[in-house]
N, C-alpha and C positions, 0 to 999 in steps of 0.2 A: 605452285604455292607462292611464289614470289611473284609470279602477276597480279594474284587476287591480293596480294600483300600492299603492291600497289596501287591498287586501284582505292585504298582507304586511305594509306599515306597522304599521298599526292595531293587528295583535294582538301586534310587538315594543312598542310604546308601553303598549298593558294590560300586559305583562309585567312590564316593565320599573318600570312603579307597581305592580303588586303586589308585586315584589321587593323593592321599597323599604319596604313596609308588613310584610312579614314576614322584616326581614332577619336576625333574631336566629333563625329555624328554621333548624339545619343538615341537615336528612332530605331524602333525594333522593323526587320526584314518583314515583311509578307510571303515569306518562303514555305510556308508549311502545304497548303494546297492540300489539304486533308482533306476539305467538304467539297472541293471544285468540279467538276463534270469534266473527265477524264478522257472518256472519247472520241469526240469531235475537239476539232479546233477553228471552225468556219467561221467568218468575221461576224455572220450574222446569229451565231451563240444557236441553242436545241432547235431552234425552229427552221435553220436550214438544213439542217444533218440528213439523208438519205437514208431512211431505216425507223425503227420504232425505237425511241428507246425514252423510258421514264426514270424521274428523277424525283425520291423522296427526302427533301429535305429533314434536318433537325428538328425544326417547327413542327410540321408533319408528323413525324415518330411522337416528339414529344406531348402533343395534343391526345394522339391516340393511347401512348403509355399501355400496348400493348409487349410482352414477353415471347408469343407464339408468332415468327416470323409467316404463321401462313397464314396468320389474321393479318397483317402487315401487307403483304403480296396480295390478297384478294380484292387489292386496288388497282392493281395493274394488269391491263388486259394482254390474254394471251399466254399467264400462267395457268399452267394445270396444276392443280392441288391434288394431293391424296392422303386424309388425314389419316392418324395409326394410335396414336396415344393421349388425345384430346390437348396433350400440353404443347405438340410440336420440336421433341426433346428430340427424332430425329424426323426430319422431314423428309415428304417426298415429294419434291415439285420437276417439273419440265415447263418448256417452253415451248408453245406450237408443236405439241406433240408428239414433243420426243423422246416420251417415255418418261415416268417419275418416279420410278424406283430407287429408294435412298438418293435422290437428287443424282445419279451417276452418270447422269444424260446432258449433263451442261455444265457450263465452268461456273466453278464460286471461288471468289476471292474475298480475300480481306487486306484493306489497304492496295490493291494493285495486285498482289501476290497467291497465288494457288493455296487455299486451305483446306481442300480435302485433303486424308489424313496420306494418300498417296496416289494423286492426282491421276499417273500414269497405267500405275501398276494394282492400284486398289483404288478405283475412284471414289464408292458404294458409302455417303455420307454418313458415318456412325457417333463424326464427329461434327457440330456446325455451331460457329459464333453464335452466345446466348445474343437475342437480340434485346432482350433490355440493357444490353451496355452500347448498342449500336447508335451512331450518330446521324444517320443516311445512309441510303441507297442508292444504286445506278442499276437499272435493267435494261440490259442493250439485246436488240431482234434486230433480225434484217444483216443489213452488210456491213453494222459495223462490229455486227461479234467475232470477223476472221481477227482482230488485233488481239484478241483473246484465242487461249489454246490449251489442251488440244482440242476440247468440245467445238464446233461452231455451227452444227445443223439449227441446235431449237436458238443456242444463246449464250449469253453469262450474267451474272450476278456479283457487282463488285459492293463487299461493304464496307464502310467508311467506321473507323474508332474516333473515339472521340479527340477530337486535335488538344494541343496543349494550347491552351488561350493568350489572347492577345494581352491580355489584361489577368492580373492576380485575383484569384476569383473562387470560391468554394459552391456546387450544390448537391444536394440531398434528395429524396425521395424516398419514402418509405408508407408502403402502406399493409394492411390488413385484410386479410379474404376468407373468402369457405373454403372448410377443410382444412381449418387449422393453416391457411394461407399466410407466407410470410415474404416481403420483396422489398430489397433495400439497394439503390443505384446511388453511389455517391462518387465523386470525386473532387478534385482542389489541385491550384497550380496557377501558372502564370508564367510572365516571360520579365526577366532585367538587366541590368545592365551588368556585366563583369567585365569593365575596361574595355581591351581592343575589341569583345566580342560578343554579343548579345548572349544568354543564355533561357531556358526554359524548362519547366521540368511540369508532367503532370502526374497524379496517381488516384487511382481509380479504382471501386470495386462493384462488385455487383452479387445480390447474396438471392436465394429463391431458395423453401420451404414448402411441403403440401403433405398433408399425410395420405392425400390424392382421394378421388371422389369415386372408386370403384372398392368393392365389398366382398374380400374373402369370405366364403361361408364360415371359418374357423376364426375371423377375426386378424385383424392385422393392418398396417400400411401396404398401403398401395401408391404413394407419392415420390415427392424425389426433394433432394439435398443438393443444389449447386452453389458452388463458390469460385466469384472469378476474380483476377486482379489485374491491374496492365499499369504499368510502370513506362512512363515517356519520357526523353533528357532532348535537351536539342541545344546545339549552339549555331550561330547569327549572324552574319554583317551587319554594320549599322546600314540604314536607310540611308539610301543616297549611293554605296559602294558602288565601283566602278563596274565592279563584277558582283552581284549579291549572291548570296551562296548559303544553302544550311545544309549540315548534317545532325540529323534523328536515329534515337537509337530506341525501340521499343519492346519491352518483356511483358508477356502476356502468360498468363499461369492460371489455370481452370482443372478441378477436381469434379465429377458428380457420382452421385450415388441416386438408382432410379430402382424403386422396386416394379420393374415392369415384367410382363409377358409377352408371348407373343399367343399362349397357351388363349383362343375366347371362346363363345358360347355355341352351342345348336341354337337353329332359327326359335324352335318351341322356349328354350333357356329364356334365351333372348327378349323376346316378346312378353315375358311375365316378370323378366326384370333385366334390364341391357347392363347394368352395374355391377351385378355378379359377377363372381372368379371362382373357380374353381378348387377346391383345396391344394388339388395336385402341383398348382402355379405358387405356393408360400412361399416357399424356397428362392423363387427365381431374382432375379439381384442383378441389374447392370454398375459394371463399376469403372471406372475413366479416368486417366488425368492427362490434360496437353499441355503444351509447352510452346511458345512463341518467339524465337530471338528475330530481329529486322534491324538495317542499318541504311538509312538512306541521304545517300549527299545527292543535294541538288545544286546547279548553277546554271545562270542565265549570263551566258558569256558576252553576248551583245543584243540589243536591242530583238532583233531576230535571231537568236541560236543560244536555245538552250539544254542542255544536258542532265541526265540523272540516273544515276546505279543504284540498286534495291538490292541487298546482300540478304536472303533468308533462310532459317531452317524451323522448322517442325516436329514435333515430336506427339505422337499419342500412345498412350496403351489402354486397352483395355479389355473386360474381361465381362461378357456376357453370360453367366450362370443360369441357363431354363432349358425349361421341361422342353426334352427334344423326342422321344417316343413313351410310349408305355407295353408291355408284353411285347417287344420288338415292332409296336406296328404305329404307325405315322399317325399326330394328331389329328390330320388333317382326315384322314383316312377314317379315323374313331369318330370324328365331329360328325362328317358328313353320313354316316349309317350307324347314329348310338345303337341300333337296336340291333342290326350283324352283328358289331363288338360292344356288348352290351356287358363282355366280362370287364373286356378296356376301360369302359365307361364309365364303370364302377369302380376302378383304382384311379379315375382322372378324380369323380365325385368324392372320393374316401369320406363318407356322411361317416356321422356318427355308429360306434360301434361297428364300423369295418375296418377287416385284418387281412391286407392284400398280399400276395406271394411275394418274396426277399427280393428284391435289385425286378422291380416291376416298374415303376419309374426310372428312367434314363435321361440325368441331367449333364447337360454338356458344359464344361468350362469352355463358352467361346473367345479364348485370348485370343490378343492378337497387338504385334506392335508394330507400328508404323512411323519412318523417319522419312521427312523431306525436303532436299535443300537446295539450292539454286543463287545463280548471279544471274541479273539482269538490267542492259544500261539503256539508255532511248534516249534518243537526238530528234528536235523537232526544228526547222528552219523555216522561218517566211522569206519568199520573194516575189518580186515580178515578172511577167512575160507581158511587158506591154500593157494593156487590159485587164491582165490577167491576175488574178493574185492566187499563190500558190502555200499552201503549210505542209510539208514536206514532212511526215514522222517516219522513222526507223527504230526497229528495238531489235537486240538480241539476248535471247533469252539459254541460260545452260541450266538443265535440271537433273537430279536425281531422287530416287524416291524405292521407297521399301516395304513391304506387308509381310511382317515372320507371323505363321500360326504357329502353335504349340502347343494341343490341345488334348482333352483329355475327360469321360465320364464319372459321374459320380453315378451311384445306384442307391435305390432310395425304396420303402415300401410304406403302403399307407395302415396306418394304426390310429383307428379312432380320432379322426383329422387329422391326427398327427403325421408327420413323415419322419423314418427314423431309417437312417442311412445305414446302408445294409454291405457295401462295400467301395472301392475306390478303384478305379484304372488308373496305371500307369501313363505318367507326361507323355505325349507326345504320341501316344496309342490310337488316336484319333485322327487329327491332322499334325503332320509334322512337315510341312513346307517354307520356302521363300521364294516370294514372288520381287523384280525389282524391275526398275525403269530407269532408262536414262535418253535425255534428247536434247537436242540444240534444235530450237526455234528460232526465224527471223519472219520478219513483220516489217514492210514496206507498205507506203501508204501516201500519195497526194490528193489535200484537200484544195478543192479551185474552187474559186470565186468570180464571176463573170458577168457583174451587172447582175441583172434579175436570175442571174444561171447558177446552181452551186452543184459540184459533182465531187463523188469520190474514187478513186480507182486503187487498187488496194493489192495484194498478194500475201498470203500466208504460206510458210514453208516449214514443217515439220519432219525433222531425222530423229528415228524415233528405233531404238533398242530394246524388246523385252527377255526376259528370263525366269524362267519358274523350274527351282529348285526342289523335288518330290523329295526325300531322304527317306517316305513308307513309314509306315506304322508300327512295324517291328527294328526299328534301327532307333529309336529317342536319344541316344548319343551323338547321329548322326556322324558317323562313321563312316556312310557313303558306300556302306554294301550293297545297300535295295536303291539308290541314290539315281531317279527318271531325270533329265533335262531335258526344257521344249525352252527354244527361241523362236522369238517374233524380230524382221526389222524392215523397215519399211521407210518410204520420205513422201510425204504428203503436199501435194503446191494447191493450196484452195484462194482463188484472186477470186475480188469483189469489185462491183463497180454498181453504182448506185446515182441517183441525180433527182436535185429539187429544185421548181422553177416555178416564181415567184411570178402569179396571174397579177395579183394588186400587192398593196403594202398587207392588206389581210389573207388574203387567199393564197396558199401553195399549193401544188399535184408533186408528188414522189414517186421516187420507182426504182428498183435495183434488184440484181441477180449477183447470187454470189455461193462458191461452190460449200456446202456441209460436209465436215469430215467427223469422224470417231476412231482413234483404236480400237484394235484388237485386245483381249486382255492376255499375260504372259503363256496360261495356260493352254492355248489354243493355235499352236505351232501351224493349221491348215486355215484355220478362219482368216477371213476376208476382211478386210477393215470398212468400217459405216462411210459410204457417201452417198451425197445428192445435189441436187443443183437445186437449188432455191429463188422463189419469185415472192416479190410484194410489188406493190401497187397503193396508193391511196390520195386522201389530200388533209390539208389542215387548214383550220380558219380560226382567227381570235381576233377582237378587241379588247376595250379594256376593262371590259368587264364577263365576258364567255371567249371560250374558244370549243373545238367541236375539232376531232379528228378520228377520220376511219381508213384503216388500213386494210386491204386484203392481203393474205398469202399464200401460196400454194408448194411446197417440200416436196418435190420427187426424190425420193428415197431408189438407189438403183439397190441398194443393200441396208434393211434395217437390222441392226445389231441386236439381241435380246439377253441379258449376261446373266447368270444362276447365284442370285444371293438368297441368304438365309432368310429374309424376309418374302421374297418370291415362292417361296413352297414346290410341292408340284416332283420333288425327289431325282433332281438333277444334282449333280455336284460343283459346289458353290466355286465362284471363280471360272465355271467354263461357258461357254458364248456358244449364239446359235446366228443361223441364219436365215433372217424372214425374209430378204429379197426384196423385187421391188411392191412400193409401196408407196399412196399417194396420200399426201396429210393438207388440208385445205382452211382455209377457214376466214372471221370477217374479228377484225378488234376495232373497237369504237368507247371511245370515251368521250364525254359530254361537260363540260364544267363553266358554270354560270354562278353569281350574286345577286339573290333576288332585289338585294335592297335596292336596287337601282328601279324595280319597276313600285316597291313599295314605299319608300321614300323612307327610309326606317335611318335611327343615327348609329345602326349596327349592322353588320354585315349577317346575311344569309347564302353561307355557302352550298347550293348545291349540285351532286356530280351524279354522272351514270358511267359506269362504265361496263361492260358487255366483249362477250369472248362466244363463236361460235366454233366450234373445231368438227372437221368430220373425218373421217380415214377409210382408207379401203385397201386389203392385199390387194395385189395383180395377178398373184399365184397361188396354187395349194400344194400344200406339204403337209406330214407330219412332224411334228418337234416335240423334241425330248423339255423345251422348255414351258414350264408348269402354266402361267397367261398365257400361251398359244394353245397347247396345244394339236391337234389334228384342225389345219387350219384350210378354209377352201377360197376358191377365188373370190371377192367382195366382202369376204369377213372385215369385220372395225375393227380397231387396235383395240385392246382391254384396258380400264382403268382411265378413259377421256371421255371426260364430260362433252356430250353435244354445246350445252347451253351453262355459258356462268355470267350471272348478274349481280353487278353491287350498286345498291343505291344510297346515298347519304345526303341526311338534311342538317345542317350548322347553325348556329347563333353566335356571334362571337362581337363583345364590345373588349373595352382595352385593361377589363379587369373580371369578366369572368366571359363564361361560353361553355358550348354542350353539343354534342352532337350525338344521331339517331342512326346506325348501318342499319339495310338491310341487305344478307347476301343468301343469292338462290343460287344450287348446283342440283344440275337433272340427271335423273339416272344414268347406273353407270354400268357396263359390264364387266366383267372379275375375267372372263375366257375371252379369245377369240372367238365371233359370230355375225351372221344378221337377223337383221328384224328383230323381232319383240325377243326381251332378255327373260331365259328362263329364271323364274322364281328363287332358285339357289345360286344362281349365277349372278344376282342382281343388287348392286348398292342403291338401296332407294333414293331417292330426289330429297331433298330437304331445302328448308328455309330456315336463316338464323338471324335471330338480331340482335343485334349490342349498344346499349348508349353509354356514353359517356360524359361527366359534368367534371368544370374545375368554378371557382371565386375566388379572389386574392382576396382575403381578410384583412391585413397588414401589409405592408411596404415588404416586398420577399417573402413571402408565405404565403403559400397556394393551399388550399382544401381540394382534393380531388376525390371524386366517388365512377365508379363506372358499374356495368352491371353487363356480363358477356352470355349471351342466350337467354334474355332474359324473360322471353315466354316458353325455356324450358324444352326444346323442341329435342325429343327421342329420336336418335337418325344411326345409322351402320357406318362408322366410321371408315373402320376395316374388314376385308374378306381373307386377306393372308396372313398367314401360312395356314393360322388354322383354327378355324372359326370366325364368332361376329363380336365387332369389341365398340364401344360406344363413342359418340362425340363428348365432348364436355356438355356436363348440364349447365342450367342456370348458377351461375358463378360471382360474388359480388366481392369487389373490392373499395375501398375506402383507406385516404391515406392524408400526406400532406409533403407538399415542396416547399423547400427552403431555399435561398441562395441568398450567397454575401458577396 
């Protein structure tokens, strides 16, 4: 305790004397580094980096004033999407195909730091930063995602909050949509002077409403309630200090309320109306609140060396309320053959004037609380070897992290649409476990520079402790009579080495190999931990007005991980891991970005981009697996849930006081099991196409009108296939609002 005690002391006491040494500077520090491109450090900035990795600015997010981070993402090549709830409330993305179940396949960060709710020991995103309060993005592939951990097969995803401004500054956003649509992004702050030391403070919220666009037969909401807040302070050196230096300290606080299900339709349901819900689903209720504390002193000690420590913890709970069987037997089980359990079917339907048997419905409280907290400091140094120029990063990173279930059934019977709760289980009768993690990460890393040469050579080292605490289903005091333990521990070294070489001032070729790792999760004392060795290849070209970049990659998988959440289905027990072995994941990313105005001669810019994702997969072996996407799986089968083909095309207009743009994005069929060849007909996520435009005008000096309009030919498509049933995209969706800023 007295070292971490330290490590906060120490650098307000350097502050605090260099403020006294330069107190007559009144210039505010440029120390904050919130929106900066974090991963590389090569003199010649993103375009000599070794690896994919894209960069969404503020501009960007802001133009597009999308909420749903996978409308967001479907700009960058080489995410797999998998939508579930048309709103994007919990995603499921990968990266080069490495699985997109609850995002539990790659690291996401906010601000630099691990946000899933427990990175280690629960990765399975239930929790994920709204992204209407998001400021930017970083999506790093290739070799520089071992600096990120523990994921680094597909990748990581760092996002950026909104920084506290250089300048005193307020803006607003608020607009109106279908379904009783309601979105409000504001914040205000700025940076001044308090004598020896600059100071800053921002505050922030972010509000979303819908009564949601899917239709109980019985009537009811189907939408969701979130509210989020983030509270920023920051103190400064002035400009010019010998040493400049800040430390930030940020509170983040988000509640939501989602009436969602996981409960959706038979293909026949589906096909006569995909917005339906079933009555048996009224009831179901996600409910959430997390917590954010962060503490970051930075300093740049000399010209080359500078330093910085990130103190952080985490907190979520939450409590998934839905329909988990009916007459003992699995939704999924009733969806797939309504006419075998056609009694089942009929207490899912509960139509009018039906009186189903007492405690026939089996709803589960899925609680679950999640804490996670961590130190971590990074030192980055330039120097020379001659020729050579060298940025040297180091970081060490200490985490902990936690998932307590405590769960427990309600029972319910259907009466006349109604449901009327027919009895209660005892806490903890259901799942009564703790799952935890703890690891010390280091991360070594030289970036060189060599004339027309740029390489990276890199090493990641993870010691990694797990623990899964069973206490059993008859013990809810946890008294530790029926009390099972399984440890995991393990230490992982994945080094990278990458390189890009500069043909002309336009032209680059890249290329780099670097090792993918995954945990184990707690529960699974004999499983094997996820590795592979990984290839890219490509090149990049820009002027200054197009640039064009295509990367291959290839993932030999010597062990693919497949882990059993409640969203997977299939009647494994959640939290245990399987082994698919090896397994080969391929594929081409190409994005394309030009302004046509250059060949039109127009006094306004014509932005437009392609960008394109080919993925293909193949087992190397066959097994059987208890895990529900596999399977009985045989040699050459594809991985389930990745799209062959995803295309986004977008055309722009943009002068210096209004602008509009047109997506269009195509994802091709997809399979729900392991197999090959043609996807049987209940196995199959049809292909779709969606488009959305968007328009803004400044009418007044800081006041924007904005209109958008998301699917706006309406396009009917199978969102999701798990756990059980078929549940819809968002339809055509219209929004209309207006920006303000002082």
């Amino acid at each position: 305790m007295l070292r971490k005690l330290a490590l906060f002391t120490a650098p307000i006491a350097l502050m605090s004397a260099q403020a006294n040494a330069d107190d007559d500077n009144l210039e505010l520090a440029a120390l904050d580094g919130v929106d900066q491109i974090t991963v590389f450090a090569s003199a010649g900035g993103l375009k000599e980096v070794p690896g994919a990795i894209t960069y969404i600015d503020a501009d960007d997010i802001a133009k597009q004033s999308y909420t749903d981070i996978l409308r967001t993402l479907r700009r960058v090549p080489g995410v797999n999407i998998q939508e579930e709830d048309g709103y994007g409330l919990r995603p499921n993305i990968g990266l080069r195909g490495s699985g997109s179940d609850r995002s539990a396949r790659i690291t996401i960060m906010e601000d630099g730091v691990p946000i899933s709710p427990a990175p280690y020991a629960g990765p399975a995103a239930y929790y994920f930063p709204y992204a209407g309060r998001i400021n930017s993005i970083e999506i790093t592939k290739g070799t520089g995602a071992i600096k990120y951990g523990p994921r680094t097969t597909g990748g990581a995803i760092n996002l950026f909050s909104t920084p506290i401004p250089e300048d005193w500054s307020a803006n607003a956003q608020f607009l109106l949509g279908s379904d009783d649509g309601r979105r409000l992004h504001a914040y205000a702050g700025g940076r001044g002077d308090l004598g020896a030391l600059d100071g800053g403070i921002l505050i922030e919220t972010f509000q979303q409403s819908t009564d949601g666009f899917k239709e109980i037969d019985a009537g009811g909401d189907t939408g969701f309630d979130v509210s989020d807040y983030v509270i920023k302070a920051g103190l400064y050196t002035k400009d010019g200090a010998s040493v400049p230096q800040s430390l930030e300290f940020k509170f983040q606080r988000s509640d939501e309320t989602s009436d969602e299900t996981y409960l959706g339709l038979t293909r026949s349901d589906f096909s006569e109306n995909p917005y339906r819900r079933y009555n048996a689903s009224q009831e179901d209720q996600f409910n959430s609140d997390h917590e954010t504390f962060q503490i970051t002193y930075k300093a740049d000690l000399t010209d080359d060396l500078s330093f910085s420590v990130n103190a952080y913890r985490t907190e979520f709970s939450r409590d998934w309320f839905k329909l988990e069987k009916v007459l003992g037997t699995s939704l999924s089980t009733v969806l797939n053959d309504p006419t075998t359990y056609s009694v089942e079917f009929a207490n899912l339907v509960a139509a009018p004037g039906f009186v189903g048997a007492a405690d026939a419905l089996e709803i589960r409280h899925n609680a679950r609380d999640y804490v996670a907290k961590g130190l971590q400091g990074t030192i980055t140094y330039k120097t020379n070897t001659g020729a050579i120029s060298h940025n040297l990063e180091g970081s060490l990173r200490w985490h902990e992290d936690e998932v307590d279930r405590f769960q427990n059934f309600e029972y319910f019977q259907g009466n006349d649409t109604d449901l009327l709760r027919t009895s209660v289980g005892d806490l903890g009768t259901d799942s009564n476990r703790i799952e935890s993690g703890e690891a010390l990460a280091i991360f070594v890393q030289d970036n060189i520079d060599w004339g027309r040469l740029h390489a990276t050579i890199g090493v990641r080292i993870e010691d990694i402790d797990l623990t899964r605490l069973d206490y059993g289903k008859s013990d809810p005091n946890r008294t530790g009579t029926s009390l099972s333990t399984r440890e995991n521990s393990l230490t992982a070294v994945t080094p990278a080495f990458g390189v890009v070489y500069d043909v002309t001032e336009q032209l680059s070729i890249l290329g780099g190999v670097y090792r993918g790792f995954a945990p184990p999760s707690p529960g699974n004392s004999n499983s094997s931990e996820e590795e592979s060795t990984n290839w890219e290849a490509g090149l990049r070209w820009e002027n200054a007005a197009a640039s064009f970049e295509a990367i291959g990659f290839f993932n030999d998988y010597q062990n693919l991980l497949g882990t059993c959440t409640a969203s997977t289905g299939g009647g494994c027990v959640i939290g245990d891991q399987f082994d698919g072995g090896e397994v080969d994941v391929y594929g081409l990313e190409i994005v394309s970005i030009v302004d046509a105005a250059q060949w039109l001669n127009t006094a306004f810019a014509i932005p437009l981009s392609a960008t394109y994702t080919l993925t293909q997969s193949e087992f190397k072996t066959s097994f059987s697996s208890g895990y529900g996407p596999w399977g009985s799986v045989s040699e050459g089968d594809e991985l389930p849930f990745v799209a062959d083909h995803q295309l986004l095309l977008t055309a722009g207009i943009e002068d210096s006081k209004w602008g509009g743009e047109i997506a269009m994005f195509y994802q091709s069929e997809r399979r729900t099991t392991a197999g090959q060849g043609s996807i049987a007909f209940n196995d199959s996520l049809d292909a779709h196409t969606v488009f959305d435009v968007s328009a803004y005008i400044q009418v007044i000096e800081n006041v924007k009108i904005r209109g958008k309009v998301e699917n706006i030919f309406d396009e009917e498509y199978i969102a999701s296939h798990q756990p059980a049933g078929l549940r819809p995209g968002l339809p055509r969706t219209f929004w209309v609002g207006v920006d303000l800023s002082l």
